[in-house]
N, C-alpha and C positions, 0 to 999 in steps of 0.2 A: 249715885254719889253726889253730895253736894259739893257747893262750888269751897263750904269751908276747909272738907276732908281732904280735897284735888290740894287746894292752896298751900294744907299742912305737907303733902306728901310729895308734892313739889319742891318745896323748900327743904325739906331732908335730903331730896336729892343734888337738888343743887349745892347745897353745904358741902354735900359728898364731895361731889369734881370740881369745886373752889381750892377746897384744901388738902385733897388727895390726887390734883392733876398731874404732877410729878410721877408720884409711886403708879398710878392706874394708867398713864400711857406709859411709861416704862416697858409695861407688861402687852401692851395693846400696839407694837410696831410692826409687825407683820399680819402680811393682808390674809384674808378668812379664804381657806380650800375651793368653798362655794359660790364665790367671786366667778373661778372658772371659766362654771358652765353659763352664766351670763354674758360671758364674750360671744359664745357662739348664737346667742339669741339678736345681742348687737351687729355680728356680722351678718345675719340674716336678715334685719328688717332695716339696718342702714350702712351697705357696706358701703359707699361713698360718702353720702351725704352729710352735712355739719352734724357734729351731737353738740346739743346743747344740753346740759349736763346740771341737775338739781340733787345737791346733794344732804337728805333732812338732816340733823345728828350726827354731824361731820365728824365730830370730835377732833381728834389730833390729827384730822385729813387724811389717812390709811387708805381710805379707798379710790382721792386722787391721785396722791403714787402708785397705786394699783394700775390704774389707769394709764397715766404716764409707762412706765412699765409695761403694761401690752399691748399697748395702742402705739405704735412707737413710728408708724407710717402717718400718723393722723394727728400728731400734733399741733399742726396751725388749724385744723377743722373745729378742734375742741374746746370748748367755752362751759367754765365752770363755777359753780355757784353753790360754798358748802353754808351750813347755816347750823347753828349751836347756840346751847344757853350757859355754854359757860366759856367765860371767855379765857379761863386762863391754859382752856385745851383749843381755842382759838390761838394763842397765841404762839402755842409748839407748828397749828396747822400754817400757818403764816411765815413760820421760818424756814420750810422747806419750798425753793426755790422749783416750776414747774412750768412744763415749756410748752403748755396750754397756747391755745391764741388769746384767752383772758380766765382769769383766774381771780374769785372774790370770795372773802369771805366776811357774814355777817351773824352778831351777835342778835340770837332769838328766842325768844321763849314762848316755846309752842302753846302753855298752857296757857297765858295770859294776851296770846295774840297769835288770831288761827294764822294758818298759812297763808289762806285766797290773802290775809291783808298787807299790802305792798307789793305783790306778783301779779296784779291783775293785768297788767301789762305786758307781759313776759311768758312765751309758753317751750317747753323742754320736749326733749326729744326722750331722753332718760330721767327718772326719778326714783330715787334709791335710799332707802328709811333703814338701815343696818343697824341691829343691837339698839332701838328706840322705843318700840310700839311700847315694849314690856317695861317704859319708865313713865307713859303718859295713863294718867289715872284716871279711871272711869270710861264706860264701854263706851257712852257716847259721845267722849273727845276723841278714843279713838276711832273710831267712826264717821267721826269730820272729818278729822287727820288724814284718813285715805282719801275720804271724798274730797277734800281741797286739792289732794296730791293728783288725785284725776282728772281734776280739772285745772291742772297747771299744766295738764298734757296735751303737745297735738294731737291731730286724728293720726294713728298709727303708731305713738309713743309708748314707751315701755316703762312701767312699774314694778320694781322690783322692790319686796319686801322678808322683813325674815319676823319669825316669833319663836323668841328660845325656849325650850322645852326643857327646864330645870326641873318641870314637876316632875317628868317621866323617869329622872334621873339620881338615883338612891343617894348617891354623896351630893347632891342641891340640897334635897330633901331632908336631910336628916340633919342640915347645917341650919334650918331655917328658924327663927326666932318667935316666939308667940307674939301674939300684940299687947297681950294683957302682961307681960312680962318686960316688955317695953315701956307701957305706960308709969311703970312705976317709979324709971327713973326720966322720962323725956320732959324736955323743956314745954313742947307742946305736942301733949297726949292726943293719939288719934281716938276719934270717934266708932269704934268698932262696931256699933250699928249702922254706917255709913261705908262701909268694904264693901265688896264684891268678889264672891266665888273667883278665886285663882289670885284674890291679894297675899302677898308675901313681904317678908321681912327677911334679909338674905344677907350676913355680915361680908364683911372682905378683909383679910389677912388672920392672921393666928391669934391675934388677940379672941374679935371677934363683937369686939365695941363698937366697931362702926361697922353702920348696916346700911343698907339701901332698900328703898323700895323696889319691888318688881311686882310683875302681874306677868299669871298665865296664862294665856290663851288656848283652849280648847277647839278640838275640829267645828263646835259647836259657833263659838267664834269667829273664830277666823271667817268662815263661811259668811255670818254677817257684815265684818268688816267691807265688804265689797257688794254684797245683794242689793239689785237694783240700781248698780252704776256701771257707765258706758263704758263695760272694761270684758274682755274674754283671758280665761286661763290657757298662757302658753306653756307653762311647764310649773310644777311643784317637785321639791324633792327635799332628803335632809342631808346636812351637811356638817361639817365641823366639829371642832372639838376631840380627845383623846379617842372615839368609836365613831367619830363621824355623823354623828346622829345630835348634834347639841342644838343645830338651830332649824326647822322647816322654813325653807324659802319660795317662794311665792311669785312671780312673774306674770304678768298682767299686759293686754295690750289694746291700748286704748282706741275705739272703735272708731270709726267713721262717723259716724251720727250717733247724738245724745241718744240714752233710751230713760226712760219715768227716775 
């Protein structure tokens, strides 16, 4: 994908959570089922020690109330750090008050500025990419995206990642928008020679006018996203949603020593 196609599909998105941040976290306050089973991975590889806490795609910060919430002995341990590109679901995360030992959140946009830049100084205990991979465009941003996220992490940090599985799912699927049907009326038409296998167009609410970019990710994928970085699979499984199956989650833990 070129950097022009990334740029337009970007910017659609972003339009999205500018001016639908209101109605989309409305709907997005309670924390994801599959949250859970990541507790018990965190009580395992750091049941005392500080977590220092990287949160990608914070959106309306859900998952540091999560946290708050069940980490309820370990609040002054806890140092958190959510990061978003749009600010005005920064600005619902920002109101909710959280009894962290530090708590920050900054405006970012992944597409136009990887992650390594500005954290190079900084490494996490946790890092946790929820409902995002499936907005950053093109295999090989995503593919950075974890690679930075790996290496924001100590030796023995935890990575946890989800990839929603709307393809697999007859009502995503049957809601979803052509592009050439798109193009006819969009401000700026995408380049449809420029997609890639598991691009979608996926409206939100009844009308059905506004849409979002997502992307799917296949086992075929996913599998890439991480081949060849200093990370071993602690646990996969699917979670969420009306059957429990909406999002496969991902947990990662970052080795001792780099490998290739």
């Amino acid at each position: 994908m070129d950097a022009k196609t990334a740029q337009a599909l970007n910017a659609l998105n972003r339009t999205f959570y500018c001016d639908l941040a209101e109605e989309f976290s409305a709907t997005r306050e309670g924390p994801w089922p599959g949250w859970l089973r990541l507790l018990s991975a965190i009580d395992r590889y750091y049941p005392t020690a500080d977590l220092e806490v990287l949160d990608v795609g914070c959106g309306n910060g859900r998952f540091a109330s999560f946290l708050a919430t069940n980490l309820p002995s370990r609040h002054e341990r806890v140092r958190y750090l959510g990061i978003d590109a749009s600010a005005a679901m920064l600005e619902r995360a920002g109101a909710v008050a959280l009894p962290f030992a530090s708590t920050e959140y900054r405006l970012w946009d992944l597409v136009n500025t990887p992650l390594r830049e500005g954290l190079a100084a900084r490494s996490f205990s946790l890092t946790v990419l929820f409902g995002l991979l499936h907005h950053v465009p093109g295999l090989a941003r995503r593919r950075e995206l974890i690679r930075d996220a790996a290496i924001c992490l100590r030796p023995g940090g935890l990575l946890a990642f989800t990839c929603w599985q709307f393809d697999k799912i007859e009502r995503f699927r049957e809601k979803a928008i052509s592009w050439k049907e798109f193009n006819l009326t969009a401000e700026l038409p995408i380049d449809v020679d420029e997609l890639e296998p598991g691009d979608r167009l996926l409206p939100w609410g009844d009308s059905g006018r506004v849409v979002r970019y997502c992307h799917f990710a296949d086992e075929e994928e996913t599998a890439q996203l991480t081949r060849g970085l200093p990370l071993e699979l602690v646990e996969t499984y699917r979670a969420d949603g009306r059957e429990g199956n909406l999002n496969q989650y991902f947990i990662f833990r970052r080795l001792q020593t780099e490998s290739a």
